[in-house]
Structures are given as C-alpha cells and as structure tokens.
C-alpha positions in Angstrom: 93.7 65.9 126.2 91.7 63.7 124.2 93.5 63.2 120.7 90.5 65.1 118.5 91.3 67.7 120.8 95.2 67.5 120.2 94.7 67.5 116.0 92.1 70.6 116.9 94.5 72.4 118.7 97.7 72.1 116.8 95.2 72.5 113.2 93.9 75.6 114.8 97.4 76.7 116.6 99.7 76.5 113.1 97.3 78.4 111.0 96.3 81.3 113.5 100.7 82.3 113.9 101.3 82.1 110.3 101.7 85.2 107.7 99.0 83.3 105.5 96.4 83.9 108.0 97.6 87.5 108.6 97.6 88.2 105.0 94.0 86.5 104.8 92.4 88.9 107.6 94.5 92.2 106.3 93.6 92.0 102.2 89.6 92.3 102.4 90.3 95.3 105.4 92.8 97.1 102.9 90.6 96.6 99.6 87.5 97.8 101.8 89.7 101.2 103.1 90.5 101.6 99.2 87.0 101.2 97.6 85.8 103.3 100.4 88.8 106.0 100.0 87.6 106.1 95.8 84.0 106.0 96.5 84.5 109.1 99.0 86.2 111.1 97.0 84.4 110.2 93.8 81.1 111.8 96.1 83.5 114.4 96.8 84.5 115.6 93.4 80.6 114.9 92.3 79.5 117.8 95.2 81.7 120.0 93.6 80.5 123.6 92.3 81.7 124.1 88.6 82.4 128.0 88.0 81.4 129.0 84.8 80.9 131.8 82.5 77.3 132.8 80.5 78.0 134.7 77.7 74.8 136.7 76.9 73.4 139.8 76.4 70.0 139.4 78.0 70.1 140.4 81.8 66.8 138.6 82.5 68.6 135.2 81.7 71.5 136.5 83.6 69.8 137.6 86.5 67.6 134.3 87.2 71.2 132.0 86.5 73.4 134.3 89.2 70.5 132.7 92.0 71.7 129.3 90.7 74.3 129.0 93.5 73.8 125.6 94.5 74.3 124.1 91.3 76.9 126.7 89.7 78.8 129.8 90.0 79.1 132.4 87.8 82.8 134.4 86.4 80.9 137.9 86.1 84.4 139.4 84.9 84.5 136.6 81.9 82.3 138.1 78.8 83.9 137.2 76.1 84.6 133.6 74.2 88.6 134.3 73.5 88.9 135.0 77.6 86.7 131.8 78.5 88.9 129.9 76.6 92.1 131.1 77.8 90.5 130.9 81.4 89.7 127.0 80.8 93.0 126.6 79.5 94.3 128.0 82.5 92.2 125.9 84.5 90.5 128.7 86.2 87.5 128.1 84.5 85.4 124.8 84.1 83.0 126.4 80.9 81.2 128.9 79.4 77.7 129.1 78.4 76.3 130.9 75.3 72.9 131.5 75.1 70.7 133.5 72.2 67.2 134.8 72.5 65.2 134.6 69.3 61.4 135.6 69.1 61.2 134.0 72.7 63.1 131.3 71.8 66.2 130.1 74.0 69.1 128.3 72.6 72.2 127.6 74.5 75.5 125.8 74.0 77.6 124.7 77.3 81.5 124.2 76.4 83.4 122.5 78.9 86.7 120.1 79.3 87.2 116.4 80.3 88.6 117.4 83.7 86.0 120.3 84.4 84.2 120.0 87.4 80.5 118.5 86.1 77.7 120.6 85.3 74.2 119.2 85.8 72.8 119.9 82.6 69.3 118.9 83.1 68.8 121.6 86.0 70.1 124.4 83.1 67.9 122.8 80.4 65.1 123.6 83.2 65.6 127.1 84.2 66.6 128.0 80.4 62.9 126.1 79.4 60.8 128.1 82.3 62.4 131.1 80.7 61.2 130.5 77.7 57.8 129.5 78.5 57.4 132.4 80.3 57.8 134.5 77.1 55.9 132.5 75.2 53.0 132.7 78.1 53.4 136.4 77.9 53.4 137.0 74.1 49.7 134.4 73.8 48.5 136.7 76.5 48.4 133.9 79.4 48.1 135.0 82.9 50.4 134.2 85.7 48.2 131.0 86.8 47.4 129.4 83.3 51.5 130.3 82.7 52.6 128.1 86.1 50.0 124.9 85.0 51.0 125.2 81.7 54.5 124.7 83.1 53.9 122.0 85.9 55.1 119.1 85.2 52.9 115.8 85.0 52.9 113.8 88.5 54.6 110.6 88.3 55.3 108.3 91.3 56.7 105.3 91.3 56.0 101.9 93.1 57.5 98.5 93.5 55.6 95.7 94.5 55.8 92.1 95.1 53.1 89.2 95.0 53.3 87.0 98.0 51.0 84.6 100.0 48.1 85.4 97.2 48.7 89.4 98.4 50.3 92.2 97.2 53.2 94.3 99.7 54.8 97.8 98.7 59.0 97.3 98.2 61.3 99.9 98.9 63.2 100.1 95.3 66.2 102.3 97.5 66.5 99.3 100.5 66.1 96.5 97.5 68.7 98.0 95.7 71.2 98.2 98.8 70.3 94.8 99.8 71.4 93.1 96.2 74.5 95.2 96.3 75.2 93.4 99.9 74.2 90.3 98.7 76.9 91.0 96.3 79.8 91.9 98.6 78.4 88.4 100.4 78.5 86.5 97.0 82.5 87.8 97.0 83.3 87.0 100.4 81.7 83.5 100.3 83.7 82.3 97.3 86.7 83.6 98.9 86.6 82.1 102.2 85.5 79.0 100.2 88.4 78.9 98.4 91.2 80.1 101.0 89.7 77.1 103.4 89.1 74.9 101.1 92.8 75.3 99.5 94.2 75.3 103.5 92.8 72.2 104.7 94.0 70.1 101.3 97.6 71.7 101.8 97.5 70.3 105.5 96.6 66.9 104.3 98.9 66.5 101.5 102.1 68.4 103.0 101.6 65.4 105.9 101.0 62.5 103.6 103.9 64.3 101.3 105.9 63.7 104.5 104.9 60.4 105.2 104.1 62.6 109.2 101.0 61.3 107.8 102.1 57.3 108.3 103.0 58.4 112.1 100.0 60.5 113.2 97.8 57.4 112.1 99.5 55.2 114.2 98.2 56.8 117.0 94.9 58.0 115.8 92.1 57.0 114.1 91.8 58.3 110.2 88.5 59.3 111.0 89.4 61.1 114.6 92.2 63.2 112.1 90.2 64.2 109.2 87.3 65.7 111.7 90.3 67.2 113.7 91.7 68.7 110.8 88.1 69.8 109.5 87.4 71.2 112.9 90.2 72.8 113.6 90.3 74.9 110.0 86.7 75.4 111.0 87.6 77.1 114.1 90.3 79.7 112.2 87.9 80.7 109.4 85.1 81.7 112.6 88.7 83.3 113.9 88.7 85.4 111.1 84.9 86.1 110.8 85.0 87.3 114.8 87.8 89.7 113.5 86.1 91.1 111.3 82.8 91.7 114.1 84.5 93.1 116.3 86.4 95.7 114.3 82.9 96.3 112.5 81.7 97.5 116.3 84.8 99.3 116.8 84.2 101.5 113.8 80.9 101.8 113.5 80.5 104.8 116.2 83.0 106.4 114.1 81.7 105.9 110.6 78.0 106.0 111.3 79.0 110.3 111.3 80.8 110.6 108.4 78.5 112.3 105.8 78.1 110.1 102.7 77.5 106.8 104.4 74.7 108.4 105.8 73.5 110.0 103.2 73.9 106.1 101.0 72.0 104.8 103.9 69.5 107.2 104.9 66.2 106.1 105.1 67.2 102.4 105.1 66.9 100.6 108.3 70.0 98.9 109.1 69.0 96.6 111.6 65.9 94.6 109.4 68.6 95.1 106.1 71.2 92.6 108.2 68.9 90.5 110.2 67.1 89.8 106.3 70.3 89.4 104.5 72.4 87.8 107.7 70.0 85.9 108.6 70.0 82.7 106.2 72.9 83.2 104.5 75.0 82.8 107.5 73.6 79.5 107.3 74.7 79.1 103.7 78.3 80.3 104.2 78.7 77.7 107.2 77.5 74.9 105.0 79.3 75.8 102.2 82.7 75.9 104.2 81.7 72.9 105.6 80.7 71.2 102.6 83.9 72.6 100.0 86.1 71.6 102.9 85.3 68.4 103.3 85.5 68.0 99.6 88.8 69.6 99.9 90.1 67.2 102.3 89.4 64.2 99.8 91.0 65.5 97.1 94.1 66.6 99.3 94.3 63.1 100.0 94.6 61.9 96.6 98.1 63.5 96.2 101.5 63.1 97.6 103.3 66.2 97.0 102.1 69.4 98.1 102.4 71.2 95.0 100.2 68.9 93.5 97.2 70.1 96.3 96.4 72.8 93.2 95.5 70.5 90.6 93.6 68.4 93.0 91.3 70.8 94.3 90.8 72.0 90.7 87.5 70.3 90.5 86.3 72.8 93.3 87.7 75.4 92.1 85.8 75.0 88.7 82.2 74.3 91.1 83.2 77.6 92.5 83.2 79.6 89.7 80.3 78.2 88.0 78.5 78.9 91.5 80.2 82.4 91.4 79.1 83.1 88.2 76.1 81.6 88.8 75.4 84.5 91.7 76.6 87.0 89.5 73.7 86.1 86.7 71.3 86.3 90.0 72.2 89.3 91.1 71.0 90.9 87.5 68.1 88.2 86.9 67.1 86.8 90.2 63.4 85.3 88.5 65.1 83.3 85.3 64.5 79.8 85.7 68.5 78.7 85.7 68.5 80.5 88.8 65.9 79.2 90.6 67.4 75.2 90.0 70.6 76.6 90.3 70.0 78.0 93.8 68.9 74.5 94.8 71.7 72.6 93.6 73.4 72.2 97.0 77.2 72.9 95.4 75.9 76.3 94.1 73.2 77.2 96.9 76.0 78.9 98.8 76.5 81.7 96.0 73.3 81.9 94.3 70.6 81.4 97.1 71.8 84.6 98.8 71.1 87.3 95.9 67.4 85.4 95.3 66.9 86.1 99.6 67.9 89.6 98.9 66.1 90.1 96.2 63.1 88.4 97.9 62.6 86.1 94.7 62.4 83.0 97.3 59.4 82.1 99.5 60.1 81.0 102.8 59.3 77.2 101.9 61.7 77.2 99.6 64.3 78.7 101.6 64.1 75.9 104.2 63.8 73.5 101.3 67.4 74.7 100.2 68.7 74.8 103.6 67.3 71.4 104.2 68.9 69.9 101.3 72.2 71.5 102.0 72.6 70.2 105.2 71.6 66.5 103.9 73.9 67.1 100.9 76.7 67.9 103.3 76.3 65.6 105.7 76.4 62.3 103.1 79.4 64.3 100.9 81.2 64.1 104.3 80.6 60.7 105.1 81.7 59.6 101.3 85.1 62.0 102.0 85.5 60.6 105.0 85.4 56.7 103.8 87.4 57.6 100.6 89.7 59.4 103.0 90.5 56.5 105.0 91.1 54.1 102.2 93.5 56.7 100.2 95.3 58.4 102.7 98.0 56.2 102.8 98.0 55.3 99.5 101.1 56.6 97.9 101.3 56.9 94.1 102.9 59.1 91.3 100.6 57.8 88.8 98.1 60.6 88.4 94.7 61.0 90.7 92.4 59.0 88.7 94.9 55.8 89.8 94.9 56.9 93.1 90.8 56.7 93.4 91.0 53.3 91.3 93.3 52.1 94.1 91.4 53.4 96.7 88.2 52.0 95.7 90.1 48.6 95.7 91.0 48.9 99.2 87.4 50.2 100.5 86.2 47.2 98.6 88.8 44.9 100.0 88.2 46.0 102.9 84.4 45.3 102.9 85.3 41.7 102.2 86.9 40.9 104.8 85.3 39.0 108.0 84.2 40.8 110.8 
C-alpha cells in the first residue's frame, strides 16, 4: 500500500475506535432529542385549555363565553371570589374572571397564578369588546349591518419583498424566518466541527513529535506525504461523522415527518428548495473551512513538543473562531450592515458568516462565487505555507516558547533555500 495510503489508514483507523469520536457523534444527537423533548412539551403545555371561572351577573356575557370552548372552559359551580381563590389554591382552578356592566360599558379583571395554564387574553379582550359594541350599536339606534362594519376590523396584509436583478420578488417572511434559524443551527455545527478537527489533527502531530514516533515515521516518509496523510485521513472521519448523521436523518424522518408539531412548524414550507438553498453553498463553506482551520491546525501542532501544550497552540484559531462565531451571530440579526458584508468575505470568517447572508438572501449570486472563489484560493496558499513551515519545524524540538520555535524554523526554511541544488 502506498505510504499516503498507510498514514490515511492508520489516521482514519485510530480516531474512528476511540471514545472521543463516539462522544463526538452522540453529544449533538442527545442535545437535539433534549431541545426537541422541551420544545414539544413547551407546544404541549401552550395547547392546553385553562379552566376558569367568570364571575358575573349578566347571562348574556355568560352565555356568548360558555361557546368559548376552544380557547377556555368554564367552572359553572364556582360563583363566588372566596371559592375561586380557594379553588386556585387548590390547583383546581387556573382563574377567575370578573366582569361589570356599566351603561354598556364592559370592564373585566382576569386573576390568575404563575403556574396556571395561559389564557389568551387578546381573544377575551375581543369577545368582551364585540359585546360592548353591540350595546352601544343598540342604544345609537344602529342596525344589524352598520353594527357588524362598525365592528370589522381594518384589512391589513402584509408583504416581504426583496430587490434583485433591477426587479422586485415576493418573500415568504414564515420560510425566511425558518431558513435563518437553520442557518443558525449550521453556524453552531460549523464552529464545532471546526474546532473538534481542528483540535484532533494538532493533538496527532504533537503527541508524535512529543514522542519523538515523529523522528521515525519521517525516516520513511516524506514530511509532506505525512502532513497530507494526516490532513486526509482526519478529513475522512469528520465526512464519517457527517454520513452518520445522513443516514440517521433518513431513518427518522418517516417517523418524525407524522408527529404533529413539526408539521405544524413546517407547514407550508417546502422542505426540499429550504435544504437545497441552505445546503447547497454552505456545504461548500463547511468543507473549506475544515480544510482550511485544519491545515492551520496542523502548523501550529507542530510548533510544540508536548501534547498538552496542543491547546495553547491552536489558541490563535480558537480566537478566529469565535470572532467568526460571533461574527455569524451579528448576521443572523443584521445580515445588510456593512461589517457583515466584508466580514463574510474575509476567507477565515466566510465559513460562519457567509451562510446566514445565503439564508437570508442578502448575497447575489456573484458574490457568492466571489466568496467561494476566494476561499478556495485562500486555502489552497494557507496550505502550502503550513505545509513548508511544517516541514522546517517538525523536527524542531524546543522548550523555549512558540515564537522561538517559528524563529528557528524560518532559519531552517531559509537555510535550506541556500543551499545548492
């Protein structure tokens, strides 16, 4: 087997059989079961009926709130304030209502507790209000028809657009909304495979050069042939993980795609043009960005000895990261500010910004392919300069700190470049 092959498979081999990698594929499945376990049951408790009790003496009110059923039930037994209370105390009540009527006038107060089931106020300010219109109507001697137009409310619709190509197209505010929120969840998962890969592949070079394996490997191997193998090989474990995560996607999907509140949170959007928009390109950007942070992430690996040094190293990344992170974060609530628009063009923050702009359709086609353009060139010349740093540092052992260990290695590559062909 050809030795990249060899570095590939043992890279690939060592990672997939540890717990690490186990632990790395389990945490986002267990933190997606419990956001979705408090998420359902947050819906749950929201489609629950309160059962209250109206205190009043006017049987017109009384009657029109008992056909409320959808929104409320009524305690017909309860009449009085002292046996609401001691009902709510009980918890066998969630609140009363007390309502007076005064020259056609309708006041009401709702009492309730922190742990009652919620009452949609607005809906009772409503009925109470076409109540007391309807008096009113009656007493100024309005008929039926000039009561019910006096009573309609005004029309208002509302419409997103956006300006594109010199033209103007109609936005779905509901799909926008869900595609920002994925863009999101993307945002998350790109910074933490960024950082799990990135933090793997500089604790495989360092715990070998730690070892001085390192000193063995590269006598039979090119540095160049290892630190591809070893970039490969982590390659190959993260698209492990991301196959994974497909395939128990498909699993579940037949069996989620029934269960009532994810349709309901995704009714009306169409699932297929949601993934293929949002999938589409930033894919791209989550494959360069691996590539790109571990690459970086190799260098630095290489600049220290001991393994539990690999942390500070890679603290430079960790920093880019978060600024990127943070960076997406500000997008996500401001896609058009003009910090986002350079920021998603700096290739070391594309990765976590460029994806919220997509979803929020801030970008133009251009300058998506501008970004992706100058990622990939970014990428491929930060490789090359890790690759050349890597091979004049690897075997450089020192105690002296990192910024040493780059002086030294830069008088190597230069020494190295003077000698003769």
């Amino acid at each position: 087997m050809n030795k990249f092959w060899v570095i590939v498979n043992d890279v690939y081999k060592k990672n997939i059989k540890s717990f690490g990698f186990l632990t790395m594929v389990l945490s986002p499945i267990v933190m997606l079961l419990i956001i979705g376990g408090i998420i359902y049951f947050i819906s749950q408790s929201e489609n629950d009926i309160p059962e209250i009790a109206v205190l009043t003496s006017d049987q017109e009110i009384q009657t029109l709130l008992a056909t409320q059923e959808n929104q409320f039930t009524i305690n017909s037994e309860i009449t009085t304030k002292e046996a609401a209370e001691k009902a709510m105390e009980q918890e066998e009540l969630d609140g009363y209502l007390e309502i007076n009527s005064d020259n056609q006038l309708v006041s009401a107060n709702y009492v309730d507790t922190s742990g009652s089931d919620t009452l949609d106020t607005a809906v009772l300010t409503g009925l109470l209000t076409s109540i007391q219109l309807n008096r009113k109507a009656t007493e100024y001697g309005l008929t039926q028809q000039e009561a019910m137009e006096l009573m309609s409310p005004a029309n208002l619709t509302t419409e997103t657009i956006r300006f594109e190509d010199g033209g103007i197209t109609s936005q779905d505010s509901t799909a926008e909304t869900i595609k920002m929120w994925s863009s999101y969840v993307v945002g998350i998962a790109i910074f933490i495979f960024i950082m799990n890969y990135a933090s793997i592949i500089g604790t495989e070079i360092a715990s070998e050069k730690g070892t001085r394996i390192m000193e063995i490997i590269l006598s039979s191997v090119s540095s160049t042939t290892h630190f591809f193998g070893k970039l490969v090989g982590i390659l190959l474990v993260c698209l492990t993980q991301i196959i994974i995560y497909v395939v128990l996607a498909l699993v579940a999907y037949p069996f989620i795609k029934n269960i009532t509140f994810i349709q309901e949170f995704f009714e009306g959007i169409d699932m297929g043009s949601l993934l293929s928009n949002l999938l589409g390109t930033t894919l791209i950007y989550f494959v360069l960005g691996i590539i790109l942070y571990a690459g970086l992430a190799a260098f630095f690996g290489s600049l220290v000895t001991k393994i539990e040094d690999v942390s500070k190293a890679v603290t430079p990344l960790v920093f880019l990261a978060l600024i990127g992170f943070y960076g997406g974060l500000f997008a996500f609530a401001s896609p058009n500010q003009l910090i986002v628009k350079i920021g998603s063009q700096i290739p070391l923050f594309t990765p976590f910004i460029m994806p919220f702009r997509v979803a929020s359709e801030t970008v133009s086609t251009t300058g998506i392919v501008i970004s992706i353009i100058v990622m990939v060139l970014f990428t491929i010349i930060c490789t090359l300069l890790s690759l050349v740093m890597y091979r004049s540092n690897v075997l450089v052992y020192s105690d002296a700190g990192m910024m040493k260990t780059m002086k030294t290695s830069f008088s190597i590559l230069k020494n190295e470049r003077k000698k003769p062909e």
